[in-house]
LUMFIFI-28833 format. One record per residue: residue in three letters; y negated, x negated, z negated of N, C-alpha, C in turn. Coordinates in nm, 3 decimals. Atoms other than C-alpha are relative to their C-alpha. Last residue first. Layout:
N
  residu  n.north   n.east     n.up  ca.north  ca.east    ca.up  c.north   c.east     c.up
     ALA        Y        X        Z         Y        X        Z        Y        X        Z
...
***
This chain:
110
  residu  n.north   n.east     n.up  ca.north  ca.east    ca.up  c.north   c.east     c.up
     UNK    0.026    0.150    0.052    -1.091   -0.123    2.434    0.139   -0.083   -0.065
     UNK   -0.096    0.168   -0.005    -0.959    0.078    2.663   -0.037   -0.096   -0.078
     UNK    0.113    0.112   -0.086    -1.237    0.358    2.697    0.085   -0.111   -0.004
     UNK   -0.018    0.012   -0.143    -0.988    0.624    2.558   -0.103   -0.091    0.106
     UNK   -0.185    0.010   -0.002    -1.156    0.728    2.254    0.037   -0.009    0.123
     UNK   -0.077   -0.116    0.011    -1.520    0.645    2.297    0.144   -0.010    0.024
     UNK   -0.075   -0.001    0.086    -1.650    0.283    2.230    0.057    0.131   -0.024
     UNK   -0.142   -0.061   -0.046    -1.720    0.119    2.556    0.064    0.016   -0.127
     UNK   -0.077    0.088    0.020    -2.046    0.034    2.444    0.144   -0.028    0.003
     UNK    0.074    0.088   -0.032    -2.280    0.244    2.660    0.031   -0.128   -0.051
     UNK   -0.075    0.027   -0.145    -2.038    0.512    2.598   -0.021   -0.098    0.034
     UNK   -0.164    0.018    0.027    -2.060    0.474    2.222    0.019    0.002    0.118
     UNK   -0.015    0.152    0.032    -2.456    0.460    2.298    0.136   -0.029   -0.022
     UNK   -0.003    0.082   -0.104    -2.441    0.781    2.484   -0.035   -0.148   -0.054
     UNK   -0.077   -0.043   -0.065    -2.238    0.989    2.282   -0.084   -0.116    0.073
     UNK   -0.144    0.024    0.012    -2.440    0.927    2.004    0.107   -0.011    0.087
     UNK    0.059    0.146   -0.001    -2.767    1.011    2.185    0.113   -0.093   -0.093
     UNK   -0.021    0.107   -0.132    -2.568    1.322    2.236   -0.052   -0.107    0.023
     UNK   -0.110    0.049   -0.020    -2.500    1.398    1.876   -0.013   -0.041    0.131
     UNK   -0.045   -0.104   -0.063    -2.863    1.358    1.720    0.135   -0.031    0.073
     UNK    0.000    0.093   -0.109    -2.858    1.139    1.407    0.026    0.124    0.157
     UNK   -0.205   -0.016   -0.082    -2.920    1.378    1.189   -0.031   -0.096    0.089
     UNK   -0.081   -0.106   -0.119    -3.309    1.281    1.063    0.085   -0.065   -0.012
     UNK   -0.104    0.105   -0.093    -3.416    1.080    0.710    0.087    0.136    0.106
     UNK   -0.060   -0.116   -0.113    -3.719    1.233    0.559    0.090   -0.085    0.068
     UNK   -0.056    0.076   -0.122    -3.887    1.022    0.256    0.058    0.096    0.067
     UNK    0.007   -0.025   -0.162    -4.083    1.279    0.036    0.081   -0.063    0.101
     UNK    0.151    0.014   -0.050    -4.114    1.071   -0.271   -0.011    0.031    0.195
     UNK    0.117    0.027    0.103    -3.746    1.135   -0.333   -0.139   -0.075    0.092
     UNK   -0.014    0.066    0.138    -3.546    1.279   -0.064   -0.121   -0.024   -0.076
     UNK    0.118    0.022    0.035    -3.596    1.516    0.281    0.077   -0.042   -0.179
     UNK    0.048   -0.027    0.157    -3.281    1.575    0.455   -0.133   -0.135   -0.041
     UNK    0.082    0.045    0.016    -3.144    1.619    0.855   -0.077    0.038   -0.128
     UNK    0.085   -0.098    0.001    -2.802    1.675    0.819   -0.159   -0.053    0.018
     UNK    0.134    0.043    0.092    -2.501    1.433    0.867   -0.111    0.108    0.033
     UNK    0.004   -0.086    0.120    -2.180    1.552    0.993   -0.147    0.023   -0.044
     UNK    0.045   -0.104   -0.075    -2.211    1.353    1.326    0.007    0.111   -0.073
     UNK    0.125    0.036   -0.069    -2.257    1.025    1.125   -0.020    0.182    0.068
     UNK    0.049    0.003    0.119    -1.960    1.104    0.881   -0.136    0.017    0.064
     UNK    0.001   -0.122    0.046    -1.742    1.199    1.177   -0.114    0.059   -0.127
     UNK    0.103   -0.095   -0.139    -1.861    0.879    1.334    0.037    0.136   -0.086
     UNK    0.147    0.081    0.006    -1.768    0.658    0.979   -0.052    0.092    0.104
     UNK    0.072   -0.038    0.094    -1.412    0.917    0.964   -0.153   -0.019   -0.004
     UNK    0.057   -0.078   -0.040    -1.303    0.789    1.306   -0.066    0.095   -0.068
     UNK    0.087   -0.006   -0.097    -1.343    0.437    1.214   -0.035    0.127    0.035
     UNK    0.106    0.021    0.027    -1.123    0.488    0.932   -0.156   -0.014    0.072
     UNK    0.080   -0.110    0.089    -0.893    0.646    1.097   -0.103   -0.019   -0.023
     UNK    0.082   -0.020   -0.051    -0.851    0.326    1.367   -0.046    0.151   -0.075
     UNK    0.136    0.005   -0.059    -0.806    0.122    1.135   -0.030    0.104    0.079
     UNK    0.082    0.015    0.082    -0.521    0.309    0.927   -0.213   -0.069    0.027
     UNK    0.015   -0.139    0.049    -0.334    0.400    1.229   -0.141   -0.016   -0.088
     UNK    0.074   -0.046   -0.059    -0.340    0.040    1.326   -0.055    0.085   -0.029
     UNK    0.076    0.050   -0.018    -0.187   -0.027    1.047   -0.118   -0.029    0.114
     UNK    0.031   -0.042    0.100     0.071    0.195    1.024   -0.161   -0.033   -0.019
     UNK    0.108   -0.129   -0.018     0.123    0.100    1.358   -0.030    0.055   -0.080
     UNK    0.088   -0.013   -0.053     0.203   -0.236    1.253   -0.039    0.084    0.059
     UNK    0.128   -0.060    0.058     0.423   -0.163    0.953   -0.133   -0.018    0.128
     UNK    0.022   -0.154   -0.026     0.761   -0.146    1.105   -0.151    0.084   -0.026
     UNK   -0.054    0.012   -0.133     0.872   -0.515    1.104   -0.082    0.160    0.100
     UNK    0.108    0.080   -0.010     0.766   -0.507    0.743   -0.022    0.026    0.158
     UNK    0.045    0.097   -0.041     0.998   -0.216    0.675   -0.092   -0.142    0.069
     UNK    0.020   -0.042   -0.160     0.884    0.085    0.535    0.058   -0.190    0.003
     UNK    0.191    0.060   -0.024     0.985    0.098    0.130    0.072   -0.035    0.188
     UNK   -0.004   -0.052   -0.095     1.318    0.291   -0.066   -0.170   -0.039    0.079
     UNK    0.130   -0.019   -0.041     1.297    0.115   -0.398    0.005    0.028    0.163
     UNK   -0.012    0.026   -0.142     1.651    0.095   -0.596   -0.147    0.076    0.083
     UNK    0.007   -0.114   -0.056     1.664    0.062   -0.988   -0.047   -0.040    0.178
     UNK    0.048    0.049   -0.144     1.741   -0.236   -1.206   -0.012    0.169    0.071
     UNK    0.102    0.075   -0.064     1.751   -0.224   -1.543   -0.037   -0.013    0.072
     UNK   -0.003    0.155   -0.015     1.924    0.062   -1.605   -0.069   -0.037    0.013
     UNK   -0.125    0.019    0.041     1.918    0.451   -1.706    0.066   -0.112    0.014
     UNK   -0.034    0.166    0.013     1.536    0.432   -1.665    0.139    0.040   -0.067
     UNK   -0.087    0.024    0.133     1.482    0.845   -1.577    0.068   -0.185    0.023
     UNK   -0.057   -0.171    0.108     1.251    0.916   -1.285    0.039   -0.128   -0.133
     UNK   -0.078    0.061    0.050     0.991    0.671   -1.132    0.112    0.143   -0.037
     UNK    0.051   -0.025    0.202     0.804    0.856   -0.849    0.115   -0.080   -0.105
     UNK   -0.097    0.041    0.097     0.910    0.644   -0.523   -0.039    0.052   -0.146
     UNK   -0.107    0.073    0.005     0.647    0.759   -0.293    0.051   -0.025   -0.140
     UNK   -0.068   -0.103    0.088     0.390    0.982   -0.404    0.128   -0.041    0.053
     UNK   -0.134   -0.044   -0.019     0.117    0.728   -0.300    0.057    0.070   -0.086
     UNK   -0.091   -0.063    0.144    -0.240    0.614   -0.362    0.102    0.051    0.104
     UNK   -0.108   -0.096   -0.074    -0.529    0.457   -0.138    0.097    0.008   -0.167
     UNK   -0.084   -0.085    0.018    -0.869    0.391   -0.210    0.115    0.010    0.058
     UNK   -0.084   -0.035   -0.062    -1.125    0.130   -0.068    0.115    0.044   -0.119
     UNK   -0.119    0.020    0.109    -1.468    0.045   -0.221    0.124    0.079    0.081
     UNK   -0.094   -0.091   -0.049    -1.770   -0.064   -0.026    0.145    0.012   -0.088
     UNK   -0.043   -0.079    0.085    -2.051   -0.134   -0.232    0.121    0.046    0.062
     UNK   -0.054   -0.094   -0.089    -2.270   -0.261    0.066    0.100    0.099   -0.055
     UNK    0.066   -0.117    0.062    -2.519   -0.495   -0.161    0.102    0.085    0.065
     UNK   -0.050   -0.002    0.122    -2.329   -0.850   -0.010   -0.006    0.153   -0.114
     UNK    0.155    0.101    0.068    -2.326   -0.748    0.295    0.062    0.051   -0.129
     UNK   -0.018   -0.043    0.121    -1.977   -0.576    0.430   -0.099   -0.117   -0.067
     UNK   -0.083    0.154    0.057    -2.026   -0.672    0.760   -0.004    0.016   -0.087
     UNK    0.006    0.056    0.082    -2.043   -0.309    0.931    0.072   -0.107   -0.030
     UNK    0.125    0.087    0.020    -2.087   -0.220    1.306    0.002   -0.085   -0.150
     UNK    0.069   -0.067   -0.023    -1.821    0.051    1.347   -0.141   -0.083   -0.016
     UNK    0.008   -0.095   -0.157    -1.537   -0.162    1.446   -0.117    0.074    0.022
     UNK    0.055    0.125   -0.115    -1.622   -0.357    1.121   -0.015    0.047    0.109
     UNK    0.126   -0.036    0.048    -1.578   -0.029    0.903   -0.040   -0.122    0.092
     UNK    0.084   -0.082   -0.091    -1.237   -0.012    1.108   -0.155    0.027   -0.037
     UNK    0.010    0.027   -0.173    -1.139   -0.357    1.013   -0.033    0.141    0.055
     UNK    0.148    0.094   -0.035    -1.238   -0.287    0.648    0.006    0.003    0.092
     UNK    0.176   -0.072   -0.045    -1.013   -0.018    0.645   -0.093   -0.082    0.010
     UNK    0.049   -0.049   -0.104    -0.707   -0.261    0.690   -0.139    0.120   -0.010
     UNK    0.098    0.066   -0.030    -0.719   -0.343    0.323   -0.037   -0.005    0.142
     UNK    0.140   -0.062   -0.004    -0.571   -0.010    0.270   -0.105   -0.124    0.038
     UNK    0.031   -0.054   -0.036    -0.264   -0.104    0.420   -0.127    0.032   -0.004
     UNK   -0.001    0.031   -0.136    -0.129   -0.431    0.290   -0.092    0.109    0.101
     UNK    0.095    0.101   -0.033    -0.252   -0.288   -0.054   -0.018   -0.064    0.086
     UNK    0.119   -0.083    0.000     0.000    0.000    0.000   -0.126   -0.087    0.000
***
């Protein structure tokens, strides 16, 4: 699981971020794999993905994350904060055309 989640960085990179020093980024994951049951020995048997088996997992995992950061962008509202500041939605087709403009829509081959 720590093999995995540290792949989100590589899709927060995909989306422009270098994780500066101030950037706070914190990565989550959790499982419901192997609950323990009842210790009736010492040793007990751990049912896990083979290694061999984990690189689309890992892909998977970048390229989610990436598609969460645009989902997050094309979510966004246009809001008014403290001492007035005003931060506009990013609008979505001027989105559309810088991700084209960098060959970064789904299916562009990168």
């Amino acid at each position: 699981l720590k093999r995995l989640v540290k792949r989100t960085a590589l899709g927060l990179g995909r989306e422009g971020s270098i994780a500066s020093n101030f950037s706070g980024d914190i990565f989550v994951a959790f499982s419901t794999a192997n609950a323990p049951g009842p210790a009736d020995s010492a040793r007990t048997r751990v049912m896990m993905m083979a290694n061999e088996r984990m690189d689309p997992l890992f892909g998977a995992t970048v390229e989610a994350t990436e598609e969460a950061v645009t989902n997050a962008m094309i979510a966004a509202e246009t809001m008014t904060g403290v001492d007035d500041l005003r931060v506009y939605a990013l609008p979505h087709t001027r989105l559309v055309e810088v991700m084209r403009k960098y060959n970064r829509l789904p299916g562009a081959g990168r």
